[in-house]
N, C-alpha and C positions, 0 to 999 in steps of 0.2 A: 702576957704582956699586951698593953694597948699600945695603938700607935699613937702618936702624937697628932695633937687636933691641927689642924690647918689654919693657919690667920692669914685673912685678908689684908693683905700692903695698904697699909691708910698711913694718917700724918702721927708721925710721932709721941709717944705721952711724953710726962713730964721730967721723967727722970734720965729721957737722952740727952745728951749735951752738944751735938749737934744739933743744927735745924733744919727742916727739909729743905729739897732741892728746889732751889731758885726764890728762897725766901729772906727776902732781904728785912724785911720787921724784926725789931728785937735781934738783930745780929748780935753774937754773942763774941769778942775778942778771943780766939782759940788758942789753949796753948800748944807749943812744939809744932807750930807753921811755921815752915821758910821758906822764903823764894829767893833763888836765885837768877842773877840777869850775867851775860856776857858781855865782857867789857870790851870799848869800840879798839883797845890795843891786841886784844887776842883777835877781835873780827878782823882785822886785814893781817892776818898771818897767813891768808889764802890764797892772797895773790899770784904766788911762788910754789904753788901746789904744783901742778904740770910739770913744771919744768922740775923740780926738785923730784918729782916720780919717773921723768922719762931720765934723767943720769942716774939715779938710784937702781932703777929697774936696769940698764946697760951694764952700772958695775956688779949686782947679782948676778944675774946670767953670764956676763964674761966669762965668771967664776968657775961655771955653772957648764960650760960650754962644749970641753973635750969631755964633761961626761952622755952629753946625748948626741954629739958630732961624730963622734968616733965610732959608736955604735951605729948610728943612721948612716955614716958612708960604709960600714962595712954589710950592714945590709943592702942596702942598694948595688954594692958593687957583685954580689954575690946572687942579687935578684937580673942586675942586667944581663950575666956572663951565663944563669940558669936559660933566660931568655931563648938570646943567641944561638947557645949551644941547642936546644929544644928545638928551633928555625934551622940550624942544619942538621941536627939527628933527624929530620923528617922529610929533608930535601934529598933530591935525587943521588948531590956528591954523596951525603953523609950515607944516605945506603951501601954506594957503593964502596965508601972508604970503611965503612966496617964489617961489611958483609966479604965474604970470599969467593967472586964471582971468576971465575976459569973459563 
């Protein structure tokens, strides 16, 4: 097998139908171009963006709520009372309240 020979990027022959870049001579009408533009009734539908995301976002999470609330206070609660209890299993009472000192 050979490899394929390497061509140098120059301006196009004659059988593309495109023209190169930035060559406005002989522009040729292309088909299957469209442009489209935004029309000025959809551009201020943005107005009300914020506000329509901060109720939206309030009534999701609402939703949403007792499933990460309930879970995080019962962590927490079980993190504060590990705490505490860990402050006096280490203090002087809690030795002597669980040790058998005679």
């Amino acid at each position: 097998m050979r490899p394929t020979v390497a061509h140098m990027s120059g301006m196009p022959g004659p059988k593309v139908y495109m023209q190169w870049w930035g060559d406005k001579n002989g522009a040729i009408k292309q088909k299957g171009i469209y442009q489209y533009t935004l029309s000025p009734y959809q551009f201020k539908a943005n107005p009300n963006m914020i506000r329509n995301y901060l109720f939206n976002a309030y009534r999701r999470l609402s939703g949403e709520a007792l499933f990460f609330i309930i879970p995080f206070a019962a962590g927490y609660g079980i993190y504060s009372w590990a705490k505490s209890y860990d402050g006096w299993a280490k203090s002087k009472a809690g030795h002597l309240a669980t040790e058998h000192h005679e």
